[in-house]
N, C-alpha and C positions, 0 to 999 in steps of 0.2 A: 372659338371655332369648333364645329363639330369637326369628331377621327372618327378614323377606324383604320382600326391596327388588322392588316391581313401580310404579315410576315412573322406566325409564331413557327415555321423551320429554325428560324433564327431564334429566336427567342420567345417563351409563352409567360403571360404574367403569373405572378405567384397568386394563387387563389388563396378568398380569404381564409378559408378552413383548413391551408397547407400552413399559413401564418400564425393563424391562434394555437394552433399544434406544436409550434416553435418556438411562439413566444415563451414558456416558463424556461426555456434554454436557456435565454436573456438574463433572466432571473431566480428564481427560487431555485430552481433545479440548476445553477451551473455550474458543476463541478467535472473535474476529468475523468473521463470514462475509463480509466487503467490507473483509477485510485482506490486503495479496497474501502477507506470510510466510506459514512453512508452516502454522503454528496456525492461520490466519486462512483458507487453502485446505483444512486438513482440515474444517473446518468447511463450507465450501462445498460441497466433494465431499460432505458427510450431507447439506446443505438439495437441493445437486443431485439427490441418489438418490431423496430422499423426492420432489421436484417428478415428479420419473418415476412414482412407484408411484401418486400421487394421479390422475396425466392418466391410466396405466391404469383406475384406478377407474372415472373418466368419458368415459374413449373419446376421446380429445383428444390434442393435441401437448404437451408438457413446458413449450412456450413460452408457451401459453393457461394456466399454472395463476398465480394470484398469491394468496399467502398473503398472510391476513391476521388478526385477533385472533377472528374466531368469525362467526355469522350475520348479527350485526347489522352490522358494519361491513361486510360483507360486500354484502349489502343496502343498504346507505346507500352504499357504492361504486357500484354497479351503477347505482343510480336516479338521485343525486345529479351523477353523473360524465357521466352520457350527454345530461342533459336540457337548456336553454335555455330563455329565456323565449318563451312563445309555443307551448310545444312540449302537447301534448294525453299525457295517461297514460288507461292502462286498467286496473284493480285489479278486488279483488274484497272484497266484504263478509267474509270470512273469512282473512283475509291473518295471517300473525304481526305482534304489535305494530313490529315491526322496517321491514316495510313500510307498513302501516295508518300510524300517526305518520309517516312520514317520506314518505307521498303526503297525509297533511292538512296537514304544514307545508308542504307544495309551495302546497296551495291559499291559505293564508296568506298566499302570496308572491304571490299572483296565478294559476297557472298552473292550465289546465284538468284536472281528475282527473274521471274516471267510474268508480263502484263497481260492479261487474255482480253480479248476485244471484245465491242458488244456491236450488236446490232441499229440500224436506223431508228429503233424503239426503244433505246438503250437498254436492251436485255443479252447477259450473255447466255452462250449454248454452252449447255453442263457437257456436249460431246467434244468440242472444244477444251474446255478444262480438263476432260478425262485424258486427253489425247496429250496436253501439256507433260503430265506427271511423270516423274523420272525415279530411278532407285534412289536417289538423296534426298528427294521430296520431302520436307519434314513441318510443311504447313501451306494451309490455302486459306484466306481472308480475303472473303467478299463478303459486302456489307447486306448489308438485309433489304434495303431501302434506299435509294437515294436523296440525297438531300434535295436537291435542285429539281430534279422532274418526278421526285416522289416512285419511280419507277419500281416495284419488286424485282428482285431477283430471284433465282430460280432456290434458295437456298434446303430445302427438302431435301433437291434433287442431289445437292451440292455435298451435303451432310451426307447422305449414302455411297457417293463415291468416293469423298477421304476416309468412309470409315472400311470399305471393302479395300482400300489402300493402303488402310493403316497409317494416315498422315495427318495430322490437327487441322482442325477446324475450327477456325475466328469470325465471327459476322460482329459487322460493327452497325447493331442496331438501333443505334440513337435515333434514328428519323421514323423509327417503327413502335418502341415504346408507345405504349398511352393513345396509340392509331389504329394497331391493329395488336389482337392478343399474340403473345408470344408464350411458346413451349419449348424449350430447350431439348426435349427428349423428342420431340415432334421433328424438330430441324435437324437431330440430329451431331449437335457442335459442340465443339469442348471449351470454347471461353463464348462469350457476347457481352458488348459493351455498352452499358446503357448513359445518358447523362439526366439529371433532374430537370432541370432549367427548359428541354423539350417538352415538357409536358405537367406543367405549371406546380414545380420545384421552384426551390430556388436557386439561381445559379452558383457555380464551384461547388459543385458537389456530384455523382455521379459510382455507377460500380461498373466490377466488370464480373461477370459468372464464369467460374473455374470449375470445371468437372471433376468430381473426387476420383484422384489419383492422379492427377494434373503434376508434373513437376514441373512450376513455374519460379525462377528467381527474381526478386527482387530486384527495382529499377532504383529505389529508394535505401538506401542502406542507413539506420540507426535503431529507433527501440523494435520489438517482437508485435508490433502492434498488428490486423490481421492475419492474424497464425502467421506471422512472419512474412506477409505475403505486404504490404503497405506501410512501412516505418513513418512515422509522425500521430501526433493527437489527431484522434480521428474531431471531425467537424462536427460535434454532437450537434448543433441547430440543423445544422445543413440534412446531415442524415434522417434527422426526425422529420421535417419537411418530404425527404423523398418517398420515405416510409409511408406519409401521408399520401401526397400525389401518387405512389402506385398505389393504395390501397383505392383511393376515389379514378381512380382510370380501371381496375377492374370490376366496380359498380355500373362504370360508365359505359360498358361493352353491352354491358344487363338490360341500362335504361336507352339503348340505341342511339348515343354519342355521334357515335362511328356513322351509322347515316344518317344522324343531322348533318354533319359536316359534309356526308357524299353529295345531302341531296342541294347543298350550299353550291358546292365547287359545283357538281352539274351544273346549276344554272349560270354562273360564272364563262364558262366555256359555251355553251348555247347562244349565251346573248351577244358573245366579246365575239363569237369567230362570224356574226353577222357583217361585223368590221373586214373592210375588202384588205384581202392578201396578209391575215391571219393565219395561224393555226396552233396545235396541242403538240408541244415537244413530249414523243413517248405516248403516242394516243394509239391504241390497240393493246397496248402493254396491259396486264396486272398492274395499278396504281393505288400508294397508300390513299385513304378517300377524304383528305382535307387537300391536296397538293392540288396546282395546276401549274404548265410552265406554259405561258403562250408566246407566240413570234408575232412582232407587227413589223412588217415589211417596211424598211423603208425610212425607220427612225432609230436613235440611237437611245440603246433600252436606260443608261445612265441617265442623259435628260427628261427621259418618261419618266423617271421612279422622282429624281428631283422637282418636277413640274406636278406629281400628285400630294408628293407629298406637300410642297406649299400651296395645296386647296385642301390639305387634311386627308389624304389616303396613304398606309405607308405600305409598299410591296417591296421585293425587291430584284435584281439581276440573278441573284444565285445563293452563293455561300457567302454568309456577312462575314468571314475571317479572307474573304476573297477581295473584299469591296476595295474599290480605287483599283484595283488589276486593270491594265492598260490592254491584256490578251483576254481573247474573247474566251471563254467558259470553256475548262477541261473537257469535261462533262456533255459540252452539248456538240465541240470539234467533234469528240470519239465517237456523237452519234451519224457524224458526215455530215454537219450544217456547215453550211458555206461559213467565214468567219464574217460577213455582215449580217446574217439572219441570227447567227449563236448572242454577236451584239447588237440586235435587236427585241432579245425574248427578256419576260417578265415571270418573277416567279409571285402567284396567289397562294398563301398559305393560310389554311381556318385551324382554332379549336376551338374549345368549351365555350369561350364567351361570346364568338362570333355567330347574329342572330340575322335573321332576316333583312331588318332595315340596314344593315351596316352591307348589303350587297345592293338594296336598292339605290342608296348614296354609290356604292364603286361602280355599276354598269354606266351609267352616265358620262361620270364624270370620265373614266377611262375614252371611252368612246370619242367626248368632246375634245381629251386631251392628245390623242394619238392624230383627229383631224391636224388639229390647230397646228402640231409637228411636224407634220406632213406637210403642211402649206406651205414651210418654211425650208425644205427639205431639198435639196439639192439634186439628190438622188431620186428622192418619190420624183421631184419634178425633171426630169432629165428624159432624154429621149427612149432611153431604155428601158423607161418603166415596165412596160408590155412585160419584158422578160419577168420584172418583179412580181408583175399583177400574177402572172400564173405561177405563181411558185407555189402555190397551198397543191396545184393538182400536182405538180413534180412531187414535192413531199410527199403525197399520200399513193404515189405510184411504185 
């Protein structure tokens, strides 16, 4: 059966040239990187080389990068490492579970969190956040990017008002890596969290960027391994992999990646919202340029992603660490969708490998598959459809 994979938010396959870069890991070269013989120094000259390619990625010193197992730890580093009792956070209603949990178990423990809202576009206002901030203030983490609707946040803007505050600044920019360039002194922010696996790494593996003069402690307590900042043997394959895929994601900005994939999803969105009582979750927004999240009125987005994927198309609801959730999408409620349209949207996600034909096989096949659900639809076919059919022009009002 022919695929086509358009759910790399989730996960991107490991390219071959991130693989062959890894393979002597496997073998001739495997030794531990925190061993002084020579095995133990080839090793460290790969996690070295790759710790360079990664700080190029994000505009930073060699010394600012610490690897570590993927977003989440990465995240749970950042927030958990900086904070104290007493100390005031600033989130946002649309956070990866990564953050979202790991600022409600802070509240659990006592400490003050504030959730700032975003808009019908899912953007929030940085005048909102300024207005949050309090004298115990002692961190604000918004993501770069959303996962699910690809949406940018304002984070520039965001970087300039914790630093005139004097309060940290966290983006958890896993869905922005390898999408759009990132510059740490541009945004502004004192950690950002990157994973491999978004942008054709391999997975479990991932860093987070620490601004020099960061005092961050340790989530992880045993050996001195990242200047003490990540206890355990670092993952020499893993690292050398991401070292790889940032170094080919900022070639990729050069060879205009970035709008192959725009001008993908465009056409995605043009042909899908011909489909009656469609629309773009987050459409007016600043969007990273491989994402689209679409709404089909009227069916339920889990039987859509399961009815493509058995003709060979894999999309998905949202966040795969979400999947099987019986509530409809954090993410898309906080944008004000009703909770049948939040469970009825699709999320298309492209990279590197997704070429033309693999969109001319999904417009179809989507199109045929949302009729066919519809027909069977209880709701599409119900008396109140009318209300449903105009919901694209309520949305865009």
């Amino acid at each position: 059966m022919f695929r086509v994979y358009l759910d790399n938010n989730a996960t991107t396959p490991v390219l071959p040239e991130v693989m062959e870069a890894m393979r002597p890991c496997f073998g001739e070269h495997f030794g531990n990187a925190s061993s002084i013989h020579h095995h133990g120094q080839e090793a460290r000259a790969a996690v070295d080389r790759a710790r360079e390619s990664v700080a190029q990625l994000l505009g930073c010193g060699a010394s600012e990068v610490v690897f570590t197992s993927g977003g989440t730890e990465g995240d749970n580093l950042a927030i958990f490492g900086l904070l104290r009792p007493g100390d005031h956070v600033i989130t946002s209603t649309i956070e990866h579970h990564a953050v979202l949990n790991a600022c409600k178990h802070l509240q659990e423990q006592g400490y003050e969190v504030t959730f700032v809202p975003v808009d019908r576009r899912g953007v929030i206002d940085a005048d909102d956040l300024k207005r949050l901030l309090r004298p115990n203030t002692k961190l604000i983490t918004i993501m770069t990017t959303n996962n699910e609707t690809g949406v940018i946040q304002p984070v520039e803007e965001i970087g300039k008002i914790a630093a005139e505050a004097d309060v940290y600044f966290h983006t958890d920019a896993v869905q922005a890596a390898g999408k759009v360039p990132l510059d740490v002194s541009r945004i502004g922010c004192d950690l950002l969290t990157i994973s491999g696996h978004k942008f054709h790494a391999p997975q479990g593996v991932g860093a987070l960027y620490v601004r020099k003069g960061t005092q961050l402690d340790p989530i992880l307590h045993g050996g001195r391994h990242e200047r003490s900042r990540r206890a355990g043997t670092e993952n020499v394959p893993g690292i050398v992999g991401l070292g790889k895929a940032a170094e080919i994601a900022r070639a990729g900005f050069e060879h205009g990646d970035d709008k192959k994939m725009m001008d993908l999803r465009d056409r995605i969105e043009r042909e899908l919202l011909h489909i009656e009582a469609a629309g773009v979750n987050g459409e007016g927004a600043p969007r990273v340029p491989n994402t689209t999240n679409i709404y089909f009125d009227g069916i339920e987005g889990e039987a859509l992603v399961i009815a493509l994927d058995l003709k060979g198309l894999a999309v998905s609801t949202g966040a795969a660490c979400s999947s099987g959730a019986i509530e409809p999408s954090h993410v898309l409620t906080a944008m004000a969708l009703r909770p049948d349209r939040a469970k009825a949207s699709i999320r298309f996600s492209l990279a590197k490998q997704n070429v033309r034909e693999d969109v001319d096989f999904t417009l179809p096949l989507v199109a045929e598959t949302v009729g066919r659900l519809r027909a069977l639809s209880p709701l599409w076919n119900s008396p109140t459809r009318s209300t449903v059919a105009s919901s694209k022009l309520e949305a865009r009002s």
